[in-house]
C-alpha positions in Angstrom: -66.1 28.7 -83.8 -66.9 31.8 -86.1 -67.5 34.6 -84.3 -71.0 36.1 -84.0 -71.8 38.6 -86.2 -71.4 42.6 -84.9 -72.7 46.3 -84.9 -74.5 46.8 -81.4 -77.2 49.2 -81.8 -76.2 51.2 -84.2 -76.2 48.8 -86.8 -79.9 48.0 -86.3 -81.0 51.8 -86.7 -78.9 52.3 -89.8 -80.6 49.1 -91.2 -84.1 50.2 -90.5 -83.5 53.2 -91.9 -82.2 52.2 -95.0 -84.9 50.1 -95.1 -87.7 52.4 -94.3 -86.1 54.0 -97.8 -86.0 51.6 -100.5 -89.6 49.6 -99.2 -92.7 51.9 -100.7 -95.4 52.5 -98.3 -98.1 50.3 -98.7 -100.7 47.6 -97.8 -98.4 44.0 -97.6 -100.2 40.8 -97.5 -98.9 38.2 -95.2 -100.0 34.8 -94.1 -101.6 34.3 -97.0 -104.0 37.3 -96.6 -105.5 37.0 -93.0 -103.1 39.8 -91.4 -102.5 42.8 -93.0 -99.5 45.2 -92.3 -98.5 48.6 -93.4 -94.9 48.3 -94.4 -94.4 51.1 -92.1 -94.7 49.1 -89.0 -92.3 46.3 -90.6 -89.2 47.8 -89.5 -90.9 47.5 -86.0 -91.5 43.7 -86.5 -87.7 43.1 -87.8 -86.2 44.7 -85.1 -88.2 42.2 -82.2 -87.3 39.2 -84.4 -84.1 40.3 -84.4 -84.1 40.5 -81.1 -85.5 37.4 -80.8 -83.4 35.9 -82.9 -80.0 37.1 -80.7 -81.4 35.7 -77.5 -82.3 32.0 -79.2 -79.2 31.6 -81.6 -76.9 34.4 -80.5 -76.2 35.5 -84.2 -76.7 38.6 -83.4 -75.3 41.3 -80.6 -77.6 44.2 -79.9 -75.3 45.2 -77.3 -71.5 45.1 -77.0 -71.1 42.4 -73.6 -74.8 41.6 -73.1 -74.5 38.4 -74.4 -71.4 36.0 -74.3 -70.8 32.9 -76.7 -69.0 29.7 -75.6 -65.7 31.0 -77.2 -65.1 33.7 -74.8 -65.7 31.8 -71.9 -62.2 30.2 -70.2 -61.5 26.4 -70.8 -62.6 24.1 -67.8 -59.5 23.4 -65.2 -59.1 22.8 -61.5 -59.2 24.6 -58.9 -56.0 26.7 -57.8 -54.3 26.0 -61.8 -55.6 26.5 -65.6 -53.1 23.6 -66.5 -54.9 20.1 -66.9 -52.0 17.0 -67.3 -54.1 14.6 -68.7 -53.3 11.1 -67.4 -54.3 7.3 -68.9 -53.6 6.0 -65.3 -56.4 5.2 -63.8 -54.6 5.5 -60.0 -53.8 9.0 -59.1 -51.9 9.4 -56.0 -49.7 11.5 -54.1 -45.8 10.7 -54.2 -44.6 9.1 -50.6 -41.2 9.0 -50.9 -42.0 13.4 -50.6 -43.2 13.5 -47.3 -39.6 14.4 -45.4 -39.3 17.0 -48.2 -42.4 18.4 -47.4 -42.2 18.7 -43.8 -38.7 20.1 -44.0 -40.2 22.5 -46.3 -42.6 23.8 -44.0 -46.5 24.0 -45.1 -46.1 28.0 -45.4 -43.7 27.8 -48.1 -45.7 25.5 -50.1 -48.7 28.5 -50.5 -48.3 31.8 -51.4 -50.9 35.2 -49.8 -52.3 37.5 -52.2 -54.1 39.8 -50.4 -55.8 38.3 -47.3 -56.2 34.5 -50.2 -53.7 32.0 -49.8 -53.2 30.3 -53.6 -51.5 27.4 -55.0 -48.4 27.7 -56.3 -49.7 27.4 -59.6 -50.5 30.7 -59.8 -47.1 31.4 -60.6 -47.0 28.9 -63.9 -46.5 30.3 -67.3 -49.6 30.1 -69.4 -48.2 27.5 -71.7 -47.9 24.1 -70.0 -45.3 22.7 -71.9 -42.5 25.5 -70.7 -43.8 25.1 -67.5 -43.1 21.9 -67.1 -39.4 22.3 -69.2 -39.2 25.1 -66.7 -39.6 22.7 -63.6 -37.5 20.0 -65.3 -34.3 22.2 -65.4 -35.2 23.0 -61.4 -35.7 19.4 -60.1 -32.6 18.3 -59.2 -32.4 19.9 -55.9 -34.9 17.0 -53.9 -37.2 20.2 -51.9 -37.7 21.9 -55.2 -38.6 18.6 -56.8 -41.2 18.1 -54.2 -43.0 21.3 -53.9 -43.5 20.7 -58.1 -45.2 17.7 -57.6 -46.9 19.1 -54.3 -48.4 21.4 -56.5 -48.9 19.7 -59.7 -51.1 16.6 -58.8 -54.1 18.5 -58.8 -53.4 19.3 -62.3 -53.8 15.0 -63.6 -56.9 14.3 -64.6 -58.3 11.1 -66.6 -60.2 12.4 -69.8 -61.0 9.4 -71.7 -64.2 8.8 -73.4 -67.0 7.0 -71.0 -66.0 3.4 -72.1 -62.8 3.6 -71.3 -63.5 5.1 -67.9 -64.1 3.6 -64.3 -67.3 2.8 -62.6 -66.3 3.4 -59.9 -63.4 5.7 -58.5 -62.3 5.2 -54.4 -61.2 8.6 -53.1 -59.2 9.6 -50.4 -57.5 12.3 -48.5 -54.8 11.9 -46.4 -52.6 14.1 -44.0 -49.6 13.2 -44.2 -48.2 14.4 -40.5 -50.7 12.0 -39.1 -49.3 8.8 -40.3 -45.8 7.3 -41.1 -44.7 7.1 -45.4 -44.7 3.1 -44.6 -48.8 3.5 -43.0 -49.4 6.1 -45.5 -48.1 3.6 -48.6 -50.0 0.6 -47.1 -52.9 2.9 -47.3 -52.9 3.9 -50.6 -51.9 0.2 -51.7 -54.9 -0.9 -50.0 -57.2 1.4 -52.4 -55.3 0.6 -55.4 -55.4 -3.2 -54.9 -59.3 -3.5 -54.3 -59.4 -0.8 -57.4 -57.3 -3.8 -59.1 -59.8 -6.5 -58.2 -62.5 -4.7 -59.6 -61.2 -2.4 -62.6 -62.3 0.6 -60.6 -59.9 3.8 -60.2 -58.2 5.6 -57.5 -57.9 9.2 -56.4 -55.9 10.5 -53.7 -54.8 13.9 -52.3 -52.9 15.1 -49.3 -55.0 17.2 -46.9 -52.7 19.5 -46.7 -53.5 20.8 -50.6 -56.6 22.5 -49.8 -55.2 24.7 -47.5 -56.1 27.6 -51.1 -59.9 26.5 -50.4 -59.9 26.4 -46.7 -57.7 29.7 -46.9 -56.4 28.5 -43.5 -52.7 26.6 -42.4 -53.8 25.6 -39.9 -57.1 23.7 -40.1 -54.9 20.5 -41.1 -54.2 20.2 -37.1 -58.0 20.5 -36.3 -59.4 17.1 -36.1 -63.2 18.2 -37.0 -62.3 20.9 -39.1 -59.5 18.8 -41.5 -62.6 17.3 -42.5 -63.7 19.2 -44.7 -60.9 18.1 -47.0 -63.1 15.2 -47.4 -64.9 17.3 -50.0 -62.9 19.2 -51.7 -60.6 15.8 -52.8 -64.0 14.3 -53.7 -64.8 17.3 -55.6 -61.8 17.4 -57.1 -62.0 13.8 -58.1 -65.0 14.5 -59.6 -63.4 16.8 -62.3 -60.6 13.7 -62.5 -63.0 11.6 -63.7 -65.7 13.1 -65.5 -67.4 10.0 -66.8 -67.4 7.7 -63.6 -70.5 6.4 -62.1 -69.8 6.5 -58.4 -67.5 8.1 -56.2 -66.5 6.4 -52.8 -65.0 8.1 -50.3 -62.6 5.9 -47.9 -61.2 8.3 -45.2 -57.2 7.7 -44.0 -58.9 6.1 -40.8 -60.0 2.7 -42.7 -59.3 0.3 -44.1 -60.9 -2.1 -47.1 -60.9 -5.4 -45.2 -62.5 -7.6 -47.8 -60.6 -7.2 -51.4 -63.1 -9.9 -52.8 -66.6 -7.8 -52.5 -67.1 -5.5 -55.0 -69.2 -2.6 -53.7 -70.6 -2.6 -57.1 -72.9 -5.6 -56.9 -72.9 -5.0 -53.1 -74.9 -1.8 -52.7 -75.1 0.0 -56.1 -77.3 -2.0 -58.0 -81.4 -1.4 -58.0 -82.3 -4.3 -55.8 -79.7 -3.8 -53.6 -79.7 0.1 -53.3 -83.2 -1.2 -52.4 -82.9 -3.4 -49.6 -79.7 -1.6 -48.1 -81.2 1.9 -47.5 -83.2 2.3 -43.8 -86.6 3.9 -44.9 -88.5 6.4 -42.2 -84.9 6.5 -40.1 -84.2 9.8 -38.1 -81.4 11.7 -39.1 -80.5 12.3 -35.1 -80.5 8.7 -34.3 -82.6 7.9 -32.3 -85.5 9.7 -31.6 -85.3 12.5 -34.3 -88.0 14.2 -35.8 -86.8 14.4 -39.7 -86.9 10.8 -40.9 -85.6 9.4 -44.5 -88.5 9.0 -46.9 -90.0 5.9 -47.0 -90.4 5.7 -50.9 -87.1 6.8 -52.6 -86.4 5.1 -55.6 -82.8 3.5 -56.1 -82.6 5.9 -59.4 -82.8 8.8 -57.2 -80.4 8.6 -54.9 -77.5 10.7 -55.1 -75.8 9.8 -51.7 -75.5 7.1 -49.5 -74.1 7.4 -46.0 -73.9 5.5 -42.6 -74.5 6.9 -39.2 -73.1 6.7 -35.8 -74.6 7.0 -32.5 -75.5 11.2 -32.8 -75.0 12.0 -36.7 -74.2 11.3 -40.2 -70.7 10.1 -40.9 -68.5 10.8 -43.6 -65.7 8.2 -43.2 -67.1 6.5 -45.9 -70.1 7.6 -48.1 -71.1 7.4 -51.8 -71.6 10.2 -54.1 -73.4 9.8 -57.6 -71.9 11.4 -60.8 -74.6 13.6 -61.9 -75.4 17.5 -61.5 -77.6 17.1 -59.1 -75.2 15.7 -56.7 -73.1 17.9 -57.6 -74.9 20.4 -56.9 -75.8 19.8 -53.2 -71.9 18.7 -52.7 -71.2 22.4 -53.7 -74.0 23.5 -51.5 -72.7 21.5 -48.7 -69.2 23.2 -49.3 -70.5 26.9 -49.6 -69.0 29.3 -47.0 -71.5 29.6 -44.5 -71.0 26.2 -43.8 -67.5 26.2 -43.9 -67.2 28.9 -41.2 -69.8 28.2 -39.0 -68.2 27.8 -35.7 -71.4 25.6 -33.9 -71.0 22.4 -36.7 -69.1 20.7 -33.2 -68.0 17.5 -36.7 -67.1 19.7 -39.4 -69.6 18.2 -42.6 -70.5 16.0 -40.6 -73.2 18.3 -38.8 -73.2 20.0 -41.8 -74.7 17.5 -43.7 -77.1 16.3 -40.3 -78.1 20.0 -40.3 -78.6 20.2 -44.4 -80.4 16.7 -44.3 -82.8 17.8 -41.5 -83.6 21.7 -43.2 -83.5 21.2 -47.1 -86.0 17.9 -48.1 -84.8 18.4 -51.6 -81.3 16.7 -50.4 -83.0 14.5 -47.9 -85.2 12.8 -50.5 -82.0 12.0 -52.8 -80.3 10.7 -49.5 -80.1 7.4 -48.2 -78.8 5.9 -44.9 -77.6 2.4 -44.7 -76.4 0.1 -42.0 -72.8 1.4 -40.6 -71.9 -2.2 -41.3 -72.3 -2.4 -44.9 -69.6 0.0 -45.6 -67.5 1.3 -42.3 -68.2 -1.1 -39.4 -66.6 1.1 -36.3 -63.4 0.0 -34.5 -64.1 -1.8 -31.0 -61.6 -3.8 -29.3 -64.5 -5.0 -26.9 -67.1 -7.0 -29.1 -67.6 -10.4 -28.8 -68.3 -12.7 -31.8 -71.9 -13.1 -29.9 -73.1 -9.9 -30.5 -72.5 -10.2 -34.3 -76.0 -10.7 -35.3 -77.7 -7.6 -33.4 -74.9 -5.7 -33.9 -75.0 -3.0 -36.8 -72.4 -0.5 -36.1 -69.3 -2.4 -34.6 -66.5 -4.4 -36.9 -66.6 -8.0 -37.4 -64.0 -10.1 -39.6 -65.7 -10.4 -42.8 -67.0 -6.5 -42.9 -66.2 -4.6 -46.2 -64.6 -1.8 -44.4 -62.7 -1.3 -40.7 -63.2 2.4 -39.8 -61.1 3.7 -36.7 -62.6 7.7 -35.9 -61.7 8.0 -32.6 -58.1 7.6 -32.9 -56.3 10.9 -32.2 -52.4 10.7 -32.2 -50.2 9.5 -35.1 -49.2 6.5 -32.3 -52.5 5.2 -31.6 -53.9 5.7 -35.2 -50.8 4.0 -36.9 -51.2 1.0 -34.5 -54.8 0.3 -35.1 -54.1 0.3 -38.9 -51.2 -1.9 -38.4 -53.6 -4.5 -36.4 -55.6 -4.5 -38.9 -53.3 -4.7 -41.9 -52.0 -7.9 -40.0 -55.8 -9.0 -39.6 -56.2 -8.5 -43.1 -53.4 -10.7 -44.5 -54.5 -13.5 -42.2 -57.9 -13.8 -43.8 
């Protein structure tokens, strides 16, 4: 792109000048006689076009930093690196076999502090990408060094192709890798990529442990609630992934796709059924509260679609449209205030009650649909009698087996191996 054209201020007086000299003063006809002008306000009438002209088309600077053209801007990248690998893979995922290096390596080691920030890694790269990653290559034989690279480096992939070329739909999913086994942890991931399989959709995963930069804290990981929040920023981050996907899905670590065959696609996301799914006039504080969902959004307008338990919105499993406006309230939803807030008792969950109930803009983009449709709750106790009054609880044949309540990497990995075994029997 040519650079704009120079000269600040000074230039302008200079011109006007020299043209107040070579024009002679007199009477000037324009607009075919009906305004008349003494040439002597002319320079007057240049310099506001000119003005004018800067601020529409940015040809011309009258001050030196005032304006700024695309050129000087910095290219697009992810957060915590200015690198972008980009990927034709539509499945991007963690490496398993890494975890025993990374817990040996120790989660401070795998950060830096600048100040009171703690930053990727990354920050560390040299500028050009390709003797970074020559620089790595010669490092990688020692197994620890190999795995803080890729530790670091997966939030670099992204999948850039043009619209056709690009999924749907992409399932999205952080995981922490201290709370399940690399054998659960696999079968997890597996089970995104083969439903992704059935349905030509993509995959993005991230450990939890990665946005320790934008939590600027080691230890939320351990904090049930407040690990949450990691939720977002991998959905956020999947969202710069895949530029030119539809939908985004989040499916947390505690779930599991049950039914390979459904595709969420024709499921829920289409008009009619957008339409029949969401629960119109439904309180937002189940069940007697005040702030209701709208009783006349249009499927076109929805930008998220979540389930509810008992006392709030859930975020096990929700939807998230591809568009800036819903990319706009996620990054409201993710601003500071929210982040540190020590009374949101579920992380984004209450976040997102609390934003649903204060800001109608959001609430009128928002749907709520049966738990059900998309994470049916884990509970040993139901019977196959209470299946057809029964809205929140799993049932074989359920799209999605969501387990919330599990709290210790004993009892979570053996509800996800019951299930995995449920799964293969169907």
């Amino acid at each position: 792109m040519n650079q704009p054209l120079g000269g600040g201020v000074p230039y302008y007086i200079g011109f006007l000048v020299v043209l107040k000299q070579v024009i002679p003063e007199q009477n000037v006809l324009l607009f075919q006689g009906l305004v008349t002008f003494r040439v002597k306000h002319f320079p007057f009438i240049l310099l506001v076009l000119g003005f004018a002209w800067s601020i529409l088309f940015k040809s011309f600077y009258p001050y030196s930093g005032l304006y700024k053209d695309s050129y000087q801007y910095p290219n697009t990248h992810p957060m915590g690196t200015k690198h972008i690998i980009n990927t034709d893979l539509r499945f991007i995922f963690p490496a398993i076999e890494d975890v025993q290096a990374l817990n040996e390596i120790g989660i401070d080691s795998l950060f830096i502090r600048r100040g009171t920030d703690l930053v990727s890694l990354n920050v560390l790269d040299d500028p050009n990408l390709a003797k970074q990653m020559a620089i790595e290559e010669t490092l990688n034989t020692d197994a620890k060094i190999k795995a803080k690279h890729k530790f670091k480096n997966i939030r670099k992939y992204a999948h850039w192709s043009s619209p056709g070329n690009s999924p749907r739909i992409v399932i999205v999913s952080a995981l922490n890798y201290n709370m399940y086994s690399p054998q659960a942890l696999l079968d997890l991931i597996q089970n995104r990529v083969k439903y992704a399989m059935e349905h030509n959709y993509g995959v993005y995963v991230r450990w939890n442990q990665e946005f320790v930069p934008e939590m600027n804290d080691l230890k939320f990981v351990s904090d049930r609630e407040r690990s949450k929040w990691a939720r977002l920023f991998c959905l956020r981050a999947a969202m710069f992934a895949f530029p030119h996907t539809e939908w985004f899905w989040y499916v947390d670590e505690d779930a599991l796709i049950m039914k390979k065959d459904l595709d969420i696609g024709s499921y829920l996301l289409t008009p009619d059924a957008l339409n029949a799914a969401m629960l119109r006039n439904q309180p937002i504080v189940p069940p007697t509260g005040i702030i209701k969902t709208s009783q006349d959004t249009r499927p076109e307008n929805v930008k998220f679609i979540f389930t509810q338990l008992k006392e709030k919105i859930e975020t096990g499993s929700f939807l998230v449209k591809n568009d800036p406006i819903a990319k706009g309230m996620l990054d409201i939803w993710l601003d500071k205030l929210f982040l540190s807030y020590n009374n949101f008792q579920f992380g984004p969950d209450s976040a997102i009650t609390h934003i649903l109930q204060w800001h109608p803009y959001f609430l009128g983009r928002t749907i709520i649909v049966p738990a059900r449709m998309i994470s049916s709750v884990h509970n040993p106790s139901v019977t196959e009698e209470m299946r057809a009054t029964d809205s929140l609880n799993y049932y074989p044949g359920d799209l999605v087996a969501q387990w919330t309540d599990c709290s210790s990497f004993d009892s979570c990995g053996a509800i996800l191996s019951d299930y995995l075994q449920n799964q293969s029997s169907m």
